[in-house]
C-alpha positions as a printed NumPy array, in Angstrom:
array([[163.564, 124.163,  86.792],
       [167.184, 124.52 ,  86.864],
       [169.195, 121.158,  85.925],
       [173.319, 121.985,  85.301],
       [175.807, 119.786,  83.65 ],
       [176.53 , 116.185,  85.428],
       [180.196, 117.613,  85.584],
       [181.631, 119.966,  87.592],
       [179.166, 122.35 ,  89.241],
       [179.329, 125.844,  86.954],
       [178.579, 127.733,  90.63 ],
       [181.937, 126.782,  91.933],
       [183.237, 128.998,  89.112],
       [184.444, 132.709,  89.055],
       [184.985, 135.076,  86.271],
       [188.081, 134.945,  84.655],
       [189.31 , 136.668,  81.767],
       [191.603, 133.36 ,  79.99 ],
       [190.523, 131.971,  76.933],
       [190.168, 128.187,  78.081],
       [188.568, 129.332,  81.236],
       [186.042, 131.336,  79.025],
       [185.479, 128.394,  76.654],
       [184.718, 125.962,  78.861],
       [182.087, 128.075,  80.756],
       [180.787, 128.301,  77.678],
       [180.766, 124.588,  76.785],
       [179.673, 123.618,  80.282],
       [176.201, 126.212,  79.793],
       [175.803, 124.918,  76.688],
       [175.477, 121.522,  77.76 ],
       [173.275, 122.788,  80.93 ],
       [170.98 , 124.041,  78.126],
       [170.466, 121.132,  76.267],
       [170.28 , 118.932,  79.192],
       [167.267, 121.498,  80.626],
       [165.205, 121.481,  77.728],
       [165.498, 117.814,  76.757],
       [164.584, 116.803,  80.561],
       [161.491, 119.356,  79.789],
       [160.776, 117.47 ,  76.561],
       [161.097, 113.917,  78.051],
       [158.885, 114.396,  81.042],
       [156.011, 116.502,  79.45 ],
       [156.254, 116.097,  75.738],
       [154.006, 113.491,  74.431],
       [157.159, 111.613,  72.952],
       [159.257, 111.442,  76.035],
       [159.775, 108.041,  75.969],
       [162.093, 108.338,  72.995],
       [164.77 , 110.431,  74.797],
       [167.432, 109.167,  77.395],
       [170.019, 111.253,  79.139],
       [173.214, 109.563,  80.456],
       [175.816, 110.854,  82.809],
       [179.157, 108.821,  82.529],
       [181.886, 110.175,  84.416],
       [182.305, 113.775,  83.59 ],
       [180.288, 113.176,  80.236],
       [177.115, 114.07 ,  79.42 ],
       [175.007, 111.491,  76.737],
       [171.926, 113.279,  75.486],
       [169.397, 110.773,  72.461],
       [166.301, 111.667,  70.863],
       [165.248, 109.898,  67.662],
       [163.083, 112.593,  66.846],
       [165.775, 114.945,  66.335],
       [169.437, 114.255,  65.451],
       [170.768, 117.173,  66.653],
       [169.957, 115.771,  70.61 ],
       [171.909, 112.707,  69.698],
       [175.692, 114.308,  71.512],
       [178.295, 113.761,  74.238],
       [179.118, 116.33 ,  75.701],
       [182.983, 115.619,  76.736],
       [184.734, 118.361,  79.069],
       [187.864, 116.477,  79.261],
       [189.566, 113.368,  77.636],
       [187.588, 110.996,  80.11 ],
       [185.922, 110.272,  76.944],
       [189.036, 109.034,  74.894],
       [188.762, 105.896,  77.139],
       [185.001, 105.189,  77.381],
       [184.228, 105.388,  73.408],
       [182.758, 101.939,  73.085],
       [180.67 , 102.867,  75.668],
       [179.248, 105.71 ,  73.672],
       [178.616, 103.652,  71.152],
       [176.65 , 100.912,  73.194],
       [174.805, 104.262,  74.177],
       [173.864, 105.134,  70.35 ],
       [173.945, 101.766,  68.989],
       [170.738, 101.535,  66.546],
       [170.177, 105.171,  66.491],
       [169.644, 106.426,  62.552],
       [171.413, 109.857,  63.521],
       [174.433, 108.392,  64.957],
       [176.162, 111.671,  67.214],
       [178.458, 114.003,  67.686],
       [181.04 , 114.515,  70.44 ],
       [181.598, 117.801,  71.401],
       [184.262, 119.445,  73.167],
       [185.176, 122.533,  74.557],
       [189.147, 123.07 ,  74.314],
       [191.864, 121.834,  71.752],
       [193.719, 119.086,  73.998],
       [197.239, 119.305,  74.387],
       [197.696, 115.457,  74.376],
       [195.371, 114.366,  71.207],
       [194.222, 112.109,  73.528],
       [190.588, 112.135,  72.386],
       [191.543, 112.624,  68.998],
       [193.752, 109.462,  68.656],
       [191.113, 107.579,  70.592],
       [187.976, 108.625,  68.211],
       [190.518, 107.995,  64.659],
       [191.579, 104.441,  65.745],
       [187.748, 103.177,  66.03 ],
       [186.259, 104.856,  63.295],
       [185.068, 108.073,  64.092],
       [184.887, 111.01 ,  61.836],
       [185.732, 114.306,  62.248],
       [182.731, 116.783,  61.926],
       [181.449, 120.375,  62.339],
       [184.033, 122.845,  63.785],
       [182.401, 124.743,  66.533],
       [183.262, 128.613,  67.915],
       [183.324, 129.278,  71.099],
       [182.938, 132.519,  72.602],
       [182.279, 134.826,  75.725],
       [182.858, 138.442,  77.005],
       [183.367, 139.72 ,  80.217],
       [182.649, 142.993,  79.301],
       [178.526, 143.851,  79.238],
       [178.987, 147.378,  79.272],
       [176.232, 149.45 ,  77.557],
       [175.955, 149.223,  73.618],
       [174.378, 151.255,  71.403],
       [170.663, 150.557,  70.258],
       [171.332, 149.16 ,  67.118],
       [169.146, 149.407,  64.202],
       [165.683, 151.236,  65.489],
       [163.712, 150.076,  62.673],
       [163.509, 146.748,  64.758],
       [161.366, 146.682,  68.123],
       [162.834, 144.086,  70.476],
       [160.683, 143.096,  73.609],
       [159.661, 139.697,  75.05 ],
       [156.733, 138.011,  73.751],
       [153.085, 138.082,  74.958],
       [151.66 , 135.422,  76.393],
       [149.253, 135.061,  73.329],
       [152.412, 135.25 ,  70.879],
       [154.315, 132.47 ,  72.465],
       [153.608, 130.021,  69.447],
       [154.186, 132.564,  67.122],
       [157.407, 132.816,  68.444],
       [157.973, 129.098,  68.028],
       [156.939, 129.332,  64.452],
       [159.219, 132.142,  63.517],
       [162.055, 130.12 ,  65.628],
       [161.904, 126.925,  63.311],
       [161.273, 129.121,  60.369],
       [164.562, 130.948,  60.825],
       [166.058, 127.925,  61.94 ],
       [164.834, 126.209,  58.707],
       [163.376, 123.451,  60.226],
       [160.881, 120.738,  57.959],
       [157.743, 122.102,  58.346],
       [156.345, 118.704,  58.612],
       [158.07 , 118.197,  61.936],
       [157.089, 121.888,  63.169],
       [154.285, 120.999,  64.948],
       [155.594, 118.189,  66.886],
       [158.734, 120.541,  67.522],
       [156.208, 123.328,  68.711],
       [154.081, 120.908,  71.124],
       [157.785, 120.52 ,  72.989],
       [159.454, 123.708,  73.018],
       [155.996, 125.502,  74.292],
       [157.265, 123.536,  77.762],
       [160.541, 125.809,  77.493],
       [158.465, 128.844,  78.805],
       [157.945, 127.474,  82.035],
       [161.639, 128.003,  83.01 ],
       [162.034, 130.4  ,  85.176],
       [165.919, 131.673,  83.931],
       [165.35 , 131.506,  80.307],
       [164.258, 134.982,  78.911],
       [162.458, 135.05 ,  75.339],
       [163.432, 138.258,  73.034],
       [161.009, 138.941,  70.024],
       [162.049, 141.   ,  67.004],
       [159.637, 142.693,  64.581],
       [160.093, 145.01 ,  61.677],
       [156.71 , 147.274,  61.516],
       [155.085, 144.795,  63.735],
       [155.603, 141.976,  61.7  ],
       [158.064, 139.308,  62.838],
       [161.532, 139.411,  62.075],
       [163.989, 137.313,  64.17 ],
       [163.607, 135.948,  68.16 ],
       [166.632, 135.424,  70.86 ],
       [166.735, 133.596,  73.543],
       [169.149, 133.534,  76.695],
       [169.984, 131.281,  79.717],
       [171.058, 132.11 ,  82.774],
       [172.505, 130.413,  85.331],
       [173.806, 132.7  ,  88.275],
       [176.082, 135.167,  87.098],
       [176.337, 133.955,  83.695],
       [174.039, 133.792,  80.349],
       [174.291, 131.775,  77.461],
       [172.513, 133.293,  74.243],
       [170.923, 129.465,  73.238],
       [169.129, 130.647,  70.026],
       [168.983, 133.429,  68.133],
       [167.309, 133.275,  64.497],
       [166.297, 135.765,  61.736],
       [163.436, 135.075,  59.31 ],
       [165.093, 134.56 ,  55.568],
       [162.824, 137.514,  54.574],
       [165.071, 139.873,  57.307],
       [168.386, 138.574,  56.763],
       [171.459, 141.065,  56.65 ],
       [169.574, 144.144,  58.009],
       [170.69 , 144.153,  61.407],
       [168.182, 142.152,  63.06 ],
       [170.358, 139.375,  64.417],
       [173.118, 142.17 ,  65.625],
       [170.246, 143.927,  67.234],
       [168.944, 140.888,  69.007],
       [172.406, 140.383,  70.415],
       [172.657, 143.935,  71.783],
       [169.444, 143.23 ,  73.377],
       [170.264, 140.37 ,  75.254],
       [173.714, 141.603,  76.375],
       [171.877, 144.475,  77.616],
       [169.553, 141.904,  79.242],
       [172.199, 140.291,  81.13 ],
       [173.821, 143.23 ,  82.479],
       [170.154, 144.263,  83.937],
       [170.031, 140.984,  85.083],
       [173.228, 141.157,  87.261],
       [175.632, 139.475,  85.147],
       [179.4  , 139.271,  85.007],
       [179.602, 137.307,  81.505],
       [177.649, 135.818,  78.41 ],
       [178.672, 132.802,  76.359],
       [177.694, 131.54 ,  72.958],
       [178.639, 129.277,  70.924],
       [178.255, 129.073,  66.893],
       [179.62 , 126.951,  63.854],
       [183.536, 128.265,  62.714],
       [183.436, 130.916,  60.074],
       [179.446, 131.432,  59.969],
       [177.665, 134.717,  59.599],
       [176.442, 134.275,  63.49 ],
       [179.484, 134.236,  64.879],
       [180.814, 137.22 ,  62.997],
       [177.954, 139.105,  63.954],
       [178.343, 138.2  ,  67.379],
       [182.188, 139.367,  67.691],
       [180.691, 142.041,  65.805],
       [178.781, 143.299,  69.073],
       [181.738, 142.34 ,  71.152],
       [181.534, 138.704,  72.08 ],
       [185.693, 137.22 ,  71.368],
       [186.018, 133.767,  69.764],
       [187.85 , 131.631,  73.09 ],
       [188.299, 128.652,  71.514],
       [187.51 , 126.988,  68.024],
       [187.078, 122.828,  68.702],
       [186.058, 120.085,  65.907],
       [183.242, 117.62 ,  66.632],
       [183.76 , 114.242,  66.34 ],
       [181.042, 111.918,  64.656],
       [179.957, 108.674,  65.242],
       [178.103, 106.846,  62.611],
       [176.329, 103.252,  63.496],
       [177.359, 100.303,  61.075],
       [173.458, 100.617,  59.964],
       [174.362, 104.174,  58.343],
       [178.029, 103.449,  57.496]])
């Protein structure tokens, strides 16, 4: 299953070494991601009648009730600055509200003006960042063994995935009935770490053509600050390189511990954008 952005195709791009060019490839697989796994959870997932996904111009509307994090625009330009009320229509009722997320500063505040005058609030800061450069890195910590997951580990994996992402463990199972869909597509590769053969942290990576996102990467508490996220990354940029790739692309909040790590391994920060939130009158 392969299911891209509703904006501009990412095949019609080629590598480039500029920072905008770099963010927005970035931004664009990130929002192929989403879209992919919450078309995956809306046609298979017992609760798929609770999501909706919207394309509006160049914008991308993604809405699950389940899980506020789903509820976001994805807004590659300022189309959005003039099709906010819209949005809102889109999210009215929702008890998450969303966030709008864009991939370069704009050099007209545009978007920004737009989302102050009715209310919106600015949110999370996200880091965007790529590299062009996948030559080979060194191993890492070797006290870690990184290899994809058996077929009989698969929820395992899952469980260690919301564990390190901190996820209520009431909602774990639900969360585990979806993502156990995500397996079944074909360009995204599942890394497993484990520390004496115990889990430790898993990574995940999409690819689409020529390029890779790293869409999840997450350390159990227990593991934290021993090398096992860094080591994860190595993996997968190692991955993509067998794989025939000319770039990765990541994305992670400004100033966090993941996104030092990953400039750490060689990843550069392209861009650094602020969300935009909006928040129903019901939760006002």
């Amino acid at each position: 299953m392969k299911v891209l952005s509703s904006a501009q195709p990412l095949a019609n791009y080629h590598p480039a070494e500029s920072g905008p060019f770099l963010a927005e490839m970035s931004f664009r697989l990130s929002a192929a991601y989403d879209r992919v796994r919450l078309s995956l959870y809306r046609d298979k997932g017992a609760r798929g009648h609770l999501i909706s996904i919207v394309s509006e111009g160049s914008l991308t509307l993604l809405r699950y009730e389940d899980v506020g994090y789903f509820n976001r625009v994805y807004a590659p330009d300022d189309d959005a600055a003039g099709r906010l009320e819209s949005i809102e229509g889109f999210f009215r009722g929702s008890t998450h509200g969303c966030r709008l997320v864009t991939p370069n500063r704009s050099p007209t505040g545009a978007l920004a003006r737009a989302c102050e005058s009715r209310g919106w609030l600015p949110d999370e800061a996200y880091a965007w960042l790529a590299t062009t450069n996948l030559s080979p890195r060194p191993n890492g910590p070797t006290d870690f063994e990184i290899r994809p997951p058996r077929r009989d580990e698969r929820d395992l994996f899952l469980q260690v995935y919301l564990a390190g992402f901190e996820a209520d463990p009431s909602r774990r199972p639900m969360a585990v009935e979806n993502m156990r869909h995500l397996f079944s597509v074909p360009d995204l590769h599942f890394l497993f770490a484990l520390q004496a053969g115990r889990p430790a942290g898993v990574g995940m990576m999409y690819r689409t053509g020529r390029s890779a996102l790293f869409c999840a990467g997450a350390t159990l508490p227990s593991h934290n600050r021993q090398g096992c996220h860094e080591g994860l990354l190595t993996a997968r940029i190692r991955l993509a390189h067998e794989l025939g790739c000319t770039g990765v692309h990541a994305w992670a909040f400004a100033g966090s511990q993941s996104q030092a790590n990953m400039e750490r391994v060689g990843l550069r920060t392209v861009s650094t954008t602020r969300t935009w939130r909006f928040l129903p009158d019901s939760m006002a």
